[in-house]
N, C-alpha and C positions, 0 to 999 in steps of 0.2 A: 503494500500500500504506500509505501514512503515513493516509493519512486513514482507513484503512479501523480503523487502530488506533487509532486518535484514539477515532472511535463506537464501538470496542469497549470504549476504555478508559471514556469517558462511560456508557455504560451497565451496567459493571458497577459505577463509582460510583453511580450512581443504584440499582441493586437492593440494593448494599452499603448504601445510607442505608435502602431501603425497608425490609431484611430488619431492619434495626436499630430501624428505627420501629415493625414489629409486634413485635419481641422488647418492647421497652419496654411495647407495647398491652399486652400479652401479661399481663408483669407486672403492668402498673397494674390489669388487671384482676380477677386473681387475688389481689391486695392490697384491691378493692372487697369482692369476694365474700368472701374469709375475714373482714373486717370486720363485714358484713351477716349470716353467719352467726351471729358471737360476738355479734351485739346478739339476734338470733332465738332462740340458748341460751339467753341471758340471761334473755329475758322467758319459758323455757318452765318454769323454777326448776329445770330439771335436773341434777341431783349427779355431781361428779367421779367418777372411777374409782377413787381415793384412798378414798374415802369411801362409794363404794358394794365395794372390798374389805372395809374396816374394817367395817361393819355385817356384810357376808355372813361373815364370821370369827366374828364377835361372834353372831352367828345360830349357826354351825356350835357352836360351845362351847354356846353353850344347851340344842341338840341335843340333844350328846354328856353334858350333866350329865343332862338329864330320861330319857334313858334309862339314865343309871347309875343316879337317882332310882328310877324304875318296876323295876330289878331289885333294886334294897334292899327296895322295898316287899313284892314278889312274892316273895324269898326270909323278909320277915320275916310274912307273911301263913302263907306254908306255913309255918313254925314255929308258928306261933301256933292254924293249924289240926290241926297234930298234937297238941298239948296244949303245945307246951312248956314251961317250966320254971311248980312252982305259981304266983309272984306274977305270971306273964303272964297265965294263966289268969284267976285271981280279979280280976284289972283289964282283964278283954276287955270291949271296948265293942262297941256294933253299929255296923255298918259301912253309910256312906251308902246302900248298895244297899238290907241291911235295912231301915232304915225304913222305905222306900218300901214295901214288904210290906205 
């Protein structure tokens, strides 16, 4: 029996080492690849998330002004279509669409 635990104990030091060497592959590997990844982003000039927030924000506001923008416009056009006050009147110009006419 001693010896049988002898070879039992030997080979679970040996899978104990083995199991340790591909943990470490394991890692080294996946320290390769995320490396070779960050140089492949690098070279693709692709923008953080940071920064692709920031603009889509900076977009959404634009948005939201042009169309506050086009219902000023649209409420101050129908004034201007119904006659509104005399000095609007007397200072109505044509309107890009008209010319084209």
């Amino acid at each position: 029996m001693a010896i049988d635990t002898r070879i039992v104990d030997d080979l679970a030091r040996i899978a104990s080492g083995a199991l340790g060497a591909a943990v470490s592959l394991r890692e080294e590997v996946q320290t390769q690849v995320k490396e070779r990844l960050a140089t492949v982003f690098a070279d693709l000039d692709l923008v953080s998330r940071e920064e692709f927030e920031a603009v889509r924000e900076m977009a959404a506001e634009a948005r939201a002004e042009q169309e506050a923008m086009a219902a000023r416009l649209e409420a101050l056009e129908a004034k201007i279509a119904k006659g509104g006050d005399s000095k609007t009147s007397a200072r109505r110009r044509k309107t890009p669409a008209s010319r084209s006419e």
